[in-house]
C-alpha positions as CSV (number, residue, x, y, z in Angstrom):
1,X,-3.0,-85.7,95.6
2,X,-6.1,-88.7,95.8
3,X,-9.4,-87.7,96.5
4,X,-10.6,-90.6,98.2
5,X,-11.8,-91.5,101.7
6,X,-12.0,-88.5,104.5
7,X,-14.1,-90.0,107.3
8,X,-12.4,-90.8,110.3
9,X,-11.0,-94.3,110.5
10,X,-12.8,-97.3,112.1
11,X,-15.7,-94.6,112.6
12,X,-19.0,-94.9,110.0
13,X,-20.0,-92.0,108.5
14,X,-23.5,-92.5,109.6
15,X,-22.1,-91.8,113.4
16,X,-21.3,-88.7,112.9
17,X,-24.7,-87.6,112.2
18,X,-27.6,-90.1,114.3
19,X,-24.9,-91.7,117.0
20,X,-23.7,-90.2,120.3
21,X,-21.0,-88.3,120.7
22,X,-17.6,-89.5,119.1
23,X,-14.3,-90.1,121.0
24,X,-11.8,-87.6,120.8
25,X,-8.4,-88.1,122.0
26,X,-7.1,-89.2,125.3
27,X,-10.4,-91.2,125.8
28,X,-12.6,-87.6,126.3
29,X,-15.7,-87.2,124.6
30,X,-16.8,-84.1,121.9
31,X,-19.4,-82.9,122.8
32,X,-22.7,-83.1,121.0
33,X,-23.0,-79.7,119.7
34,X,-19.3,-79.1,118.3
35,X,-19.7,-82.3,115.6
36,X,-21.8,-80.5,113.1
37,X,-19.4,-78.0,112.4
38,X,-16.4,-79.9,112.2
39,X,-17.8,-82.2,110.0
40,X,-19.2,-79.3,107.7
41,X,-15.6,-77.7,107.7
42,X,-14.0,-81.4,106.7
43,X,-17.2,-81.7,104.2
44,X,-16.3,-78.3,102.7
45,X,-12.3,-79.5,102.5
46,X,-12.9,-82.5,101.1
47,X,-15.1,-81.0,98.5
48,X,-12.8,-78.2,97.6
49,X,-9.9,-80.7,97.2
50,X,-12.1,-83.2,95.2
51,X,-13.5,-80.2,92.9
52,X,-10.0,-78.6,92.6
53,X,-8.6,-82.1,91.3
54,X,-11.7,-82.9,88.8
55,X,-11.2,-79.9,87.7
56,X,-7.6,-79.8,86.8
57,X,-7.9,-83.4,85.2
58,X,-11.2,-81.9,83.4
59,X,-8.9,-79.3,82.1
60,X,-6.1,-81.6,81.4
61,X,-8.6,-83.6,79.2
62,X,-9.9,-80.4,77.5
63,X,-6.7,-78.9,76.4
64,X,-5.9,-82.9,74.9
65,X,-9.6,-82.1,73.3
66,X,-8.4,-79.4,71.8
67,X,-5.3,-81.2,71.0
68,X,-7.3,-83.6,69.2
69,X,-9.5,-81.5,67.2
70,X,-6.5,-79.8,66.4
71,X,-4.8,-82.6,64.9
72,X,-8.1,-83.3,63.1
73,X,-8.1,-80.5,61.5
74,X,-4.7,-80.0,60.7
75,X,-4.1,-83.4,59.2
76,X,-7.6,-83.3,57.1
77,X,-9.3,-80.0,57.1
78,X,-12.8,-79.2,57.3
79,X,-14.1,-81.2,54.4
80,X,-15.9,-84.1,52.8
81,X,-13.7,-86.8,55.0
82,X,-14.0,-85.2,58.2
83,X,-17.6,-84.6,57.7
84,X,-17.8,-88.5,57.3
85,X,-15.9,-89.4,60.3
86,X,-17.4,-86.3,62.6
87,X,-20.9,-88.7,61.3
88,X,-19.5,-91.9,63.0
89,X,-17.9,-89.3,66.1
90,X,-21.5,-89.5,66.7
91,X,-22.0,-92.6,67.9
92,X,-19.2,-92.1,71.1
93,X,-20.9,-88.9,71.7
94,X,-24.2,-90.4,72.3
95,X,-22.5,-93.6,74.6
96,X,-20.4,-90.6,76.4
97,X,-23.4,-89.1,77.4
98,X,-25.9,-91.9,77.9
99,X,-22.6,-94.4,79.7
100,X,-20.4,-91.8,81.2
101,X,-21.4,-88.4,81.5
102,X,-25.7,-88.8,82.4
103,X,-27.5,-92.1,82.2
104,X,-25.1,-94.1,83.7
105,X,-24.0,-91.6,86.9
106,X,-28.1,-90.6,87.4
107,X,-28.5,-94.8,88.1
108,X,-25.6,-96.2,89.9
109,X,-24.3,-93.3,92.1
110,X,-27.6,-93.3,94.1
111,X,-27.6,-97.2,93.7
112,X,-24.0,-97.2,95.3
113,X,-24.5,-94.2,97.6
114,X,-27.5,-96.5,99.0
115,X,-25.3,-99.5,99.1
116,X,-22.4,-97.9,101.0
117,X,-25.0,-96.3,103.8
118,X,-26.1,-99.9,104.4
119,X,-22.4,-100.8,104.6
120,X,-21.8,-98.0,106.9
121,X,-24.7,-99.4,108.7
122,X,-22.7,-102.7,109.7
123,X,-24.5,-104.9,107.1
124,X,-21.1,-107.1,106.0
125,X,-23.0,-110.6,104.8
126,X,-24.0,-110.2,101.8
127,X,-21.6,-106.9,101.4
128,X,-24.3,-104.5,99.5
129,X,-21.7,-103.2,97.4
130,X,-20.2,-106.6,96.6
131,X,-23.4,-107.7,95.9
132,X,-25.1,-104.5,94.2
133,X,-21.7,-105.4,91.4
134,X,-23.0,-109.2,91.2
135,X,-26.4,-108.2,90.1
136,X,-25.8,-105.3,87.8
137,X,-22.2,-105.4,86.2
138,X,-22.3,-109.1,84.1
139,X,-26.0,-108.3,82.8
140,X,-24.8,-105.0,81.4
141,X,-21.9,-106.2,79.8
142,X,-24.2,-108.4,77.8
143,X,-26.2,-105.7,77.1
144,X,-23.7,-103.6,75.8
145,X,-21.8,-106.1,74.0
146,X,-24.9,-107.0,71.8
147,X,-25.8,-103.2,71.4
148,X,-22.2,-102.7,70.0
149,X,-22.4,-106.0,67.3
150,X,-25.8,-104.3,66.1
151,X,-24.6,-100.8,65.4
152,X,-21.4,-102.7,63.6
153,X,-23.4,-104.6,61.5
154,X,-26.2,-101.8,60.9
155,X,-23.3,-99.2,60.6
156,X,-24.9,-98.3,56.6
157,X,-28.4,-97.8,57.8
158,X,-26.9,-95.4,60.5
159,X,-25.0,-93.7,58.3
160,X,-28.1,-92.9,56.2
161,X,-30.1,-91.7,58.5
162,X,-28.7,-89.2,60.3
163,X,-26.8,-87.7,57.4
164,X,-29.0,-88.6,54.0
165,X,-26.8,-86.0,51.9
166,X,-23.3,-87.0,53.2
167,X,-20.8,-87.1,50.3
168,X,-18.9,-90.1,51.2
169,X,-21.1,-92.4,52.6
170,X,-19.1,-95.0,52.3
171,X,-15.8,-94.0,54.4
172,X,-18.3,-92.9,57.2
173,X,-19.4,-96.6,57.6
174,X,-16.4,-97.7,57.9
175,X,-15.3,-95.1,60.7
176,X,-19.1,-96.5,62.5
177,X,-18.0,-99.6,62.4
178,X,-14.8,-98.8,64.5
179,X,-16.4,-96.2,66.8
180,X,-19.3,-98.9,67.7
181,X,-16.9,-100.2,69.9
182,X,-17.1,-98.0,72.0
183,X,-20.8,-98.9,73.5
184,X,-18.8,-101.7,75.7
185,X,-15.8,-99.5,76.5
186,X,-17.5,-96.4,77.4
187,X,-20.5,-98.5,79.4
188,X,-17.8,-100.4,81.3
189,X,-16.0,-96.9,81.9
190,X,-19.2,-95.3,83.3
191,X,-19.8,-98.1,85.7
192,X,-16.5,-97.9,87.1
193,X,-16.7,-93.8,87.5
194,X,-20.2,-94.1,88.8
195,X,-18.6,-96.6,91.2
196,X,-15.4,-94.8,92.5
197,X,-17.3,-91.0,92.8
198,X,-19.9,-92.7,95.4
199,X,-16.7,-94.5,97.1
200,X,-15.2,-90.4,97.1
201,X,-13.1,-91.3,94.5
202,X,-12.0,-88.4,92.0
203,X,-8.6,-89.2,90.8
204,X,-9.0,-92.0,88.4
205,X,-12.5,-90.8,86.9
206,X,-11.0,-87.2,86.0
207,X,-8.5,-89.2,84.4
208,X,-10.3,-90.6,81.5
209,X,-10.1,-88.1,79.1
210,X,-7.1,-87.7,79.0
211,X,-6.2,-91.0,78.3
212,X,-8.8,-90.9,75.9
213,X,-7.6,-88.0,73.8
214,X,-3.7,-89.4,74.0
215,X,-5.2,-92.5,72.2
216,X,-6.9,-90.5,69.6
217,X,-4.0,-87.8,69.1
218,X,-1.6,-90.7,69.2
219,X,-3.4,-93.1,66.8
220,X,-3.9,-90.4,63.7
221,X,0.1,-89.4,64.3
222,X,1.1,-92.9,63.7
223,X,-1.2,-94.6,61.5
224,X,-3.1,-91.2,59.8
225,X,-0.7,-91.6,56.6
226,X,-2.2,-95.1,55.8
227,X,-5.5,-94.8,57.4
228,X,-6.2,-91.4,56.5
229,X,-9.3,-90.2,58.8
230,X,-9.9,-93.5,59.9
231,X,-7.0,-93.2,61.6
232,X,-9.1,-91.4,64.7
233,X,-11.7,-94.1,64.7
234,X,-9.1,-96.4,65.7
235,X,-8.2,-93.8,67.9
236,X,-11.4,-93.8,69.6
237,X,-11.8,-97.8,69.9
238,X,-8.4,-97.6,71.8
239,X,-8.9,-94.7,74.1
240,X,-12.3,-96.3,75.1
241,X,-10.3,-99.3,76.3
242,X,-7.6,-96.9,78.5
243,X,-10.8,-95.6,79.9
244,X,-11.5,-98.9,82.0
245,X,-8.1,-99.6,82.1
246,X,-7.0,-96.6,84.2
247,X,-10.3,-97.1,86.5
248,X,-10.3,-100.7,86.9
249,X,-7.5,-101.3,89.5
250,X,-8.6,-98.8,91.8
251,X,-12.2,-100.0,91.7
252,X,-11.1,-103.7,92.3
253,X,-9.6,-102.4,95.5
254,X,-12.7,-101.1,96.7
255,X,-14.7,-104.1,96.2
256,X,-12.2,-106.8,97.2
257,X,-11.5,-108.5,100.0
258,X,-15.7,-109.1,101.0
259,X,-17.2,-112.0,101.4
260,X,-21.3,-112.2,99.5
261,X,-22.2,-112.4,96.1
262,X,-26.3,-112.6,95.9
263,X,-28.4,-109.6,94.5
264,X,-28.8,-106.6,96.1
265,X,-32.2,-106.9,97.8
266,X,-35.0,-104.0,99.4
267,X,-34.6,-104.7,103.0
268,X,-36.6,-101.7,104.0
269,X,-34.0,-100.0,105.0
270,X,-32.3,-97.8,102.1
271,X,-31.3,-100.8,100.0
272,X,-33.1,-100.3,96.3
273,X,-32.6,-102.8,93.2
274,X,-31.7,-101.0,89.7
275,X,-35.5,-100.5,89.0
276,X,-36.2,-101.1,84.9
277,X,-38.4,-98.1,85.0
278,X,-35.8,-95.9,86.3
279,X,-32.8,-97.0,83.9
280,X,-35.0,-96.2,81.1
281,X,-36.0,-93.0,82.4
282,X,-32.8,-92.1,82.9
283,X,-31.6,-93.3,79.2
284,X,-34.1,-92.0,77.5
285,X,-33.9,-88.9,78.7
286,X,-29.9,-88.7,77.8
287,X,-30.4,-90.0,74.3
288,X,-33.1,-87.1,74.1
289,X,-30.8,-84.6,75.2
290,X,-28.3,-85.8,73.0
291,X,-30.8,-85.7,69.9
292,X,-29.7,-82.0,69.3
293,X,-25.9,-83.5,68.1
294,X,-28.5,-85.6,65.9
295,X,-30.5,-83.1,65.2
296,X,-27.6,-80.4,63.5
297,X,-25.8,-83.4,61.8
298,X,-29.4,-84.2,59.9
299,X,-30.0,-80.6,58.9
300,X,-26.4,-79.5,58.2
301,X,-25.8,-82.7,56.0
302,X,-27.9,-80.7,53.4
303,X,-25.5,-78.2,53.9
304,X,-22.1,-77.6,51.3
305,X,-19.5,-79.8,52.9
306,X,-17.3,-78.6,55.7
307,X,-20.8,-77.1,57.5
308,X,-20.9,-80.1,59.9
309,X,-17.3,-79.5,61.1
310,X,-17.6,-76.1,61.3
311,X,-20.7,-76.5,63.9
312,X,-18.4,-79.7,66.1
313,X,-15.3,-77.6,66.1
314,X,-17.7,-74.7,67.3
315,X,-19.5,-76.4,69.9
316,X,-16.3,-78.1,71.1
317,X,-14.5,-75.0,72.0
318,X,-17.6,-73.5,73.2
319,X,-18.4,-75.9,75.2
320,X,-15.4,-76.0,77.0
321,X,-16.1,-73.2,80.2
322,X,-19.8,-75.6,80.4
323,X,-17.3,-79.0,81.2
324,X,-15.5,-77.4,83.8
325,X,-18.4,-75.6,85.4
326,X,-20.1,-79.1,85.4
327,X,-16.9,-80.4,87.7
328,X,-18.5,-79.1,90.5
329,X,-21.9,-80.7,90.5
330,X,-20.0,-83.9,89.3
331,X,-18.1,-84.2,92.7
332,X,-21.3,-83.1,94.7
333,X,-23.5,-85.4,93.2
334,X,-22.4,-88.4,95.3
335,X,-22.9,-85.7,98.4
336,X,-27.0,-85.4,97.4
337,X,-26.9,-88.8,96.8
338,X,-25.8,-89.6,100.0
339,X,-27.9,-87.2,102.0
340,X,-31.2,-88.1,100.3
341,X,-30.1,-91.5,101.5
342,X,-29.6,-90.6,104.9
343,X,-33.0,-88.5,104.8
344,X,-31.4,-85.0,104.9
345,X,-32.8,-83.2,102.3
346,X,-32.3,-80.0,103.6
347,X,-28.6,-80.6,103.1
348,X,-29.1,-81.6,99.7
349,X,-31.2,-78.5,99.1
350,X,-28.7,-76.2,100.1
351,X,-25.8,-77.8,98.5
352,X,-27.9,-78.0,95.1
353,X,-28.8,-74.4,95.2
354,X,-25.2,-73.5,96.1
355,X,-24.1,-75.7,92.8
356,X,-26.1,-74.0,90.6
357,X,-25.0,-70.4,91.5
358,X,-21.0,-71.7,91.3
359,X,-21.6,-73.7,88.5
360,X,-23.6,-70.9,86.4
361,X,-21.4,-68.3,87.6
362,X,-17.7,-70.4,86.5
363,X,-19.5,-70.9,83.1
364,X,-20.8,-66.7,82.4
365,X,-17.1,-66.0,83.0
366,X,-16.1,-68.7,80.7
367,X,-18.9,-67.6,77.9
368,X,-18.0,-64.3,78.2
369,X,-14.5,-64.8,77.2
370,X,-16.2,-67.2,74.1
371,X,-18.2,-64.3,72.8
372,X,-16.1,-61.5,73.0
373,X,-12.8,-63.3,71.7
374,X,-14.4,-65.8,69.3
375,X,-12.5,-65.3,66.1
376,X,-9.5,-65.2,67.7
377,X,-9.7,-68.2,69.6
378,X,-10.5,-70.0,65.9
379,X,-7.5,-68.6,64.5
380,X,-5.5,-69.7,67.2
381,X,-6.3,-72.7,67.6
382,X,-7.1,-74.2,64.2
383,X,-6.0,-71.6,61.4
384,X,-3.3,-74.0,59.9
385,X,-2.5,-76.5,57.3
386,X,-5.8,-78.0,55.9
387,X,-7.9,-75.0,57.9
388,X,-8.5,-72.2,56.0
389,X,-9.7,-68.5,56.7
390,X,-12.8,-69.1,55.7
391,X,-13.3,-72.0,58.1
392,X,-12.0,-69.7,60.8
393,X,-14.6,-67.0,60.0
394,X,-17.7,-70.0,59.6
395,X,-16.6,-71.5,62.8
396,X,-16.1,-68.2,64.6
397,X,-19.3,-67.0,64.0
398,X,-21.1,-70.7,65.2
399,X,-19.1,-70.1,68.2
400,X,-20.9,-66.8,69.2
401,X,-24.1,-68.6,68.9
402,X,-23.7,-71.9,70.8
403,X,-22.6,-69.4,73.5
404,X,-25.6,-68.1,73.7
405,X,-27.0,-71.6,74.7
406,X,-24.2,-72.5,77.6
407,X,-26.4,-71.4,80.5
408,X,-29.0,-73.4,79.4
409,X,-26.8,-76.5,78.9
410,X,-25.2,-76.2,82.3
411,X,-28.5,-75.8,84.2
412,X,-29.8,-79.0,82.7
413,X,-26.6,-80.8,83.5
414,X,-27.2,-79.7,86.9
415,X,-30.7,-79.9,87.5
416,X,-31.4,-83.2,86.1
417,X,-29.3,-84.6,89.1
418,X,-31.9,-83.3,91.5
419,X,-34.3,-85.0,89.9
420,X,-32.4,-88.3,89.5
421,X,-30.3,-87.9,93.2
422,X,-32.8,-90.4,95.1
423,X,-32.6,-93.0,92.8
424,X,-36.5,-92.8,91.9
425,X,-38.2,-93.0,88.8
426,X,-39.2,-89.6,87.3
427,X,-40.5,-89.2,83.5
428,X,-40.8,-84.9,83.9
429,X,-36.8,-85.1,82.8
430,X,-37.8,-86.8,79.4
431,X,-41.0,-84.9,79.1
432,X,-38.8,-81.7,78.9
433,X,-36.1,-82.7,77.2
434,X,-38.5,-84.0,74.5
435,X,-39.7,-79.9,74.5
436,X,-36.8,-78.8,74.1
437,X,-35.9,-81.0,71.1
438,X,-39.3,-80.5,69.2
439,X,-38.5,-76.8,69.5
440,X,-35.0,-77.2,68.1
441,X,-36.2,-79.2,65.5
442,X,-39.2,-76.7,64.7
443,X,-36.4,-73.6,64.9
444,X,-33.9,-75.7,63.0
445,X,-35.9,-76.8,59.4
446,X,-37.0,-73.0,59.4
447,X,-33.5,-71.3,60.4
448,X,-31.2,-73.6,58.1
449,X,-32.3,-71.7,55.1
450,X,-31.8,-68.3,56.1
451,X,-28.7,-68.5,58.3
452,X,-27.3,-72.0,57.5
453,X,-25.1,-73.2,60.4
454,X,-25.8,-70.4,62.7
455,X,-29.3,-71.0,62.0
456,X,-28.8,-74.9,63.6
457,X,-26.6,-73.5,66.4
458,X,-29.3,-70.8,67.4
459,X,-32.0,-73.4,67.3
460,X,-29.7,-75.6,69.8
461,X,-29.3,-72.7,72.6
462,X,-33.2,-72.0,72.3
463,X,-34.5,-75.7,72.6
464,X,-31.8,-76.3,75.6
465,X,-32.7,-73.4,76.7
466,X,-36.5,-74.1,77.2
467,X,-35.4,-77.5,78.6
468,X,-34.0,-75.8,81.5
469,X,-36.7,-73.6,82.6
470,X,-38.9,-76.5,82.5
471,X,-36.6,-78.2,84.8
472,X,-36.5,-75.3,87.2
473,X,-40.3,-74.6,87.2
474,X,-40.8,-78.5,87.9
475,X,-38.7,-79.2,90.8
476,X,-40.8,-79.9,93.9
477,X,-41.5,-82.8,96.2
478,X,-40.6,-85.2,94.0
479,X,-37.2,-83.9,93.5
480,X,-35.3,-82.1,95.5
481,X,-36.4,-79.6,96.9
482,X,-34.6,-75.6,95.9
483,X,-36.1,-72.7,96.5
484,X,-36.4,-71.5,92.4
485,X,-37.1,-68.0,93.0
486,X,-34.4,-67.5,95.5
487,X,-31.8,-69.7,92.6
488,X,-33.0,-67.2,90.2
489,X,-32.7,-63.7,92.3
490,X,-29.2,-64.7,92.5
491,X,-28.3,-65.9,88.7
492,X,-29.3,-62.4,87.9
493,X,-25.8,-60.6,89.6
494,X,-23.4,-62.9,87.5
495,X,-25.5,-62.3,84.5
496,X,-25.2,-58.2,84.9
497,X,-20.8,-59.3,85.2
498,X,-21.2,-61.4,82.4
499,X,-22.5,-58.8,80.3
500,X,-19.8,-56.2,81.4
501,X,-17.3,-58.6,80.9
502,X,-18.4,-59.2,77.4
503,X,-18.1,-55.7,76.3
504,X,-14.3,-55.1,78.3
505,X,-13.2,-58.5,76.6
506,X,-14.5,-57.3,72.5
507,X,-12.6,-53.9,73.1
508,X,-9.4,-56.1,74.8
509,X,-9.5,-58.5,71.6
510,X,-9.4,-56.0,68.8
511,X,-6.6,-54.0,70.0
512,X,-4.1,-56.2,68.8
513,X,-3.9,-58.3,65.1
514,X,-2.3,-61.6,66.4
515,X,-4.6,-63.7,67.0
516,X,-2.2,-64.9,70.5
517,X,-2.0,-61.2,72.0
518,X,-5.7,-60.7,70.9
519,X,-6.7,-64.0,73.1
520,X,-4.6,-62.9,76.0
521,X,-5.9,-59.8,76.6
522,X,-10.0,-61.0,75.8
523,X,-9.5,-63.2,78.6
524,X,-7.6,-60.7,81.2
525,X,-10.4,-58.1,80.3
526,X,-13.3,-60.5,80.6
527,X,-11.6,-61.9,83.8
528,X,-10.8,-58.3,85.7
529,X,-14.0,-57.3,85.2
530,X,-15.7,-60.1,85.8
531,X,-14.7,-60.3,89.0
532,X,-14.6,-56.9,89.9
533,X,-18.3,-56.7,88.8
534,X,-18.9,-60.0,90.9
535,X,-17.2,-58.3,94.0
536,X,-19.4,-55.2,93.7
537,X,-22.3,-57.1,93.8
538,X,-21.3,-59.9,95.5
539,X,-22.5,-62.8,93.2
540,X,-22.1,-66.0,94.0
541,X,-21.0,-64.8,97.5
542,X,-17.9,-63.7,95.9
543,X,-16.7,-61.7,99.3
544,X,-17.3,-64.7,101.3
545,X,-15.9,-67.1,99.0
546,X,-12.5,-64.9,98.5
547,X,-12.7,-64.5,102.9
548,X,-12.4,-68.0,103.1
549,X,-9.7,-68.9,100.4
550,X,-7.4,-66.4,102.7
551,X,-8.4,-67.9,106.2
552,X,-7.5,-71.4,104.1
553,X,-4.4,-70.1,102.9
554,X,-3.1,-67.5,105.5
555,X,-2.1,-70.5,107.9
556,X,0.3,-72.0,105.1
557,X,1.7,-68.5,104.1
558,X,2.9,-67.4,107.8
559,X,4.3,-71.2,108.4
560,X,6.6,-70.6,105.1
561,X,7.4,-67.1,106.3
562,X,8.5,-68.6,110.1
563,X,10.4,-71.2,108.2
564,X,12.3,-68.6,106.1
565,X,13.3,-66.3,108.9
């Protein structure tokens, strides 16, 4: 299936909303009033489609996550040489969020949602989204070329500074100098996503991770022998080179075949350049947000080896309900994009204040099933060859925490596009962001003592945490505008399932002693009740959601049952 285009052909999309009434067949008109809702309903089916497939590539790419970390720590532990490389892991972490994930979606999908209205418009000479390419793509290729030859060649100062106690110092600079690659790779790869999601293109984005990971598993399988844990640096200098390479063809289509070349140029009517101001807004607040990653590696280098490890591995599976949750505002962010554009924002409003309800109420589920079923999961998935018990138990209990803190991460993800969606320069972002890392920082030095690990994973969910109340209380005018008490009022019925969930799925997971029953039943508890609790108090609109799956799917069912007579 290809999420792509759904507007009818030959007909802008602008038309359907500001135009008269469109031609419907045999020459006869639709009339005025019956537009709205069919375009709603083809809005809604696009968007389930589009979420349905980002969401099964996310998944795809998560289980190959898994895969990954799994190979990690079956071919070298949780020790002194993964410590080193999970130091240079850092630096694709940071360019994944600041080129792919964040900095690089908040700028260009407004940039190209604005560009595509004007082409929708009828502007063809210049093309806007030829020429919005000209202007932006060869400058940031220099860009990130030179920011990759400087974190090569300053690869031992890195090292230093964000792990001064790191045992092998030396094997870690080596591993940086590999993974700097990646600042060209990933920025390219960004560009291209950030590209293809405003063109309502899903399919090769959601891809990118997967070809990501089968570079990394791939690479430490063949060369891990020789290369040892540099092995998976290799891995990630190749996998960021898939990344544009499974994006690249189906962005050239998009763009080829237009005639225009000059600079993307405020005509006054929706057409905006890349303002400085804004691109460092927008990077500055990712590289604060992902400061925390900095922030644990820092405090837990002090820490006896294998501490560092046992917080990634944690927050990776942890993590993992937060990534899909976050599918869905990924495919609607294009949507707010485009109807800030067009001036709508009370479309925008209501489909922001419907994706934080989904979102938060995909990722209780998820955390749910992460706290009850914990050690477990560790066992499962990890327990073997170089991973010990003991790094099960460590990395269990990390776990628990960080889910504690998943709320707080998706609502940032989430909110931070409202702020960014209109493609306008906004510092509150960074402001709170900077909050929330001071207080992880502040809750960090005084919690490692104590509580070690957990202590750095508890001061993570509480500084994310404040971030994303500050992002609630300061949406307004400038932003977009959602109704916070009503968002809140409804975040509190999946809360009440989560919790009940939480206590079906710890009885479910102690009842039996392998670790694969144990697993299996936490997640059939946590998701009976779940939902059960969600239909009783209809979170999320639960009963209307589950209504309109069967009206969806009762047409298909009764066509296979007339076939079958």
């Amino acid at each position: 299936m290809r999420a792509g285009h759904t507007r009818t052909a030959g007909v802008p999309d602008h038309a359907t909303r500001t135009g008269g009434a469109l031609p419907a067949r045999g020459g006869r008109r639709r009339p005025a009033h019956a537009r709205p809702r069919v375009q709603d309903a083809s809005s809604r089916r696009f968007l389930a489609r589009a979420t349905l497939l980002s969401a099964a590539l996310s998944i795809a790419g998560a289980v190959l996550g898994l895969g990954r970390d799994q190979a990690l720590a079956h071919l070298f532990g949780a020790g002194a040489e993964t410590d080193a490389f999970l130091v240079a892991w850092t630096v694709p972490e940071v360019a994944a969020t600041l080129l792919i994930e964040d900095g690089m979606a908040f700028v260009l999908v407004p940039a190209f949602s604005a560009a595509l209205a004007l082409r929708a418009r009828g502007q063809r000479t210049p093309d806007p989204v030829r020429s919005l390419v000209a202007a932006s793509l060869p400058r940031l290729c220099l860009a990130l070329a030179a920011t990759a030859a400087v974190l090569a060649a300053g690869a031992p100062m890195l090292v230093s500074a964000l792990a001064p106690g790191l045992s092998d110092a030396s094997l870690a600079v080596s591993c940086t100098r590999l993974t700097a690659t990646c600042v060209l790779s990933f920025g390219l790869a960004g560009y291209c996503s950030a590209a293809l999601r405003a063109h309502r293109s899903f399919l090769a984005p959601g891809a990118i991770y997967v070809a990501y990971n089968v570079a990394i598993i791939g690479t430490m399988f063949v060369v891990g022998a020789h290369w040892g844990v540099r092995s998976a640096a290799l891995g990630v200098a190749l996998g960021g080179c898939l990344m544009v390479a499974v994006q690249a063809p189906s962005l050239a289509r998009r763009i080829a075949g237009r005639t225009g070349s000059r600079a993307l140029v405020d005509d006054g009517d929706g057409a905006r350049p890349l303002a400085p101001a804004l691109i460092c807004a927008v990077l500055l607040f990712a590289l604060c947000r992902q400061s925390q990653v900095l922030i644990e590696r820092h405090l837990a280098s002090g820490l006896p080896a294998g501490a560092i490890s046992h917080l990634n591995y944690a927050q990776k599976v942890a993590q993992l309900p937060m990534s899909l949750s976050l599918m869905v505002c990924v495919v609607t962010f294009p949507v707010v994009a485009q109807a800030i554009a067009e001036g709508d924002t009370r479309r925008a409003r209501n489909r922001v204040e419907r994706d934080l309800v989904l979102m938060s109420t995909v990722l209780l589920m998820g955390a749910a099933v992460v706290l009850a079923g914990a050690p477990q999961i560790v066992q499962l998935l990890f327990q073997r060859g170089a991973f010990t018990a003991q790094d099960t138990a460590a990395t269990a209990a990390v776990m628990r925490v960080y889910a504690t803190g998943l709320l707080g991460q998706t609502l940032v993800g989430a909110l931070v596009r409202s702020y960014f969606a209109a493609g306008r320069t906004t510092w509150f972002p960074l402001g709170a962001m900077g909050v929330g890392a001071l207080a992880t920082v502040a809750i960090g030095a005084w919690a490692v003592g104590p509580w070690g690990a957990c202590g750095i994973a508890a001061a993570n969910a509480i500084g994310i945490t404040v971030t994303a109340l500050l992002l609630l209380y300061g949406l307004g005018p400038g932003s977009v505008p959602v109704r916070v008490r009503r968002v809140v009022a409804d975040l509190v019925r999946p809360l009440c399932a989560a919790a009940g969930a939480t206590a079906a799925g710890l009885l479910g997971a102690g009842l039996f002693a392998s670790p694969a029953a144990s697993v299996a039943v936490c997640c059939l508890c946590v998701s009976a009740v779940f939902l059960l609790l969600c239909w009783i108090l209809d979170a999320a609109g639960a009963r209307s959601l589950l209504l309109s799956a069967v009206r969806f799917l009762l047409p298909y069912v009764t066509r296979k049952l007339g076939h079958g007579r």
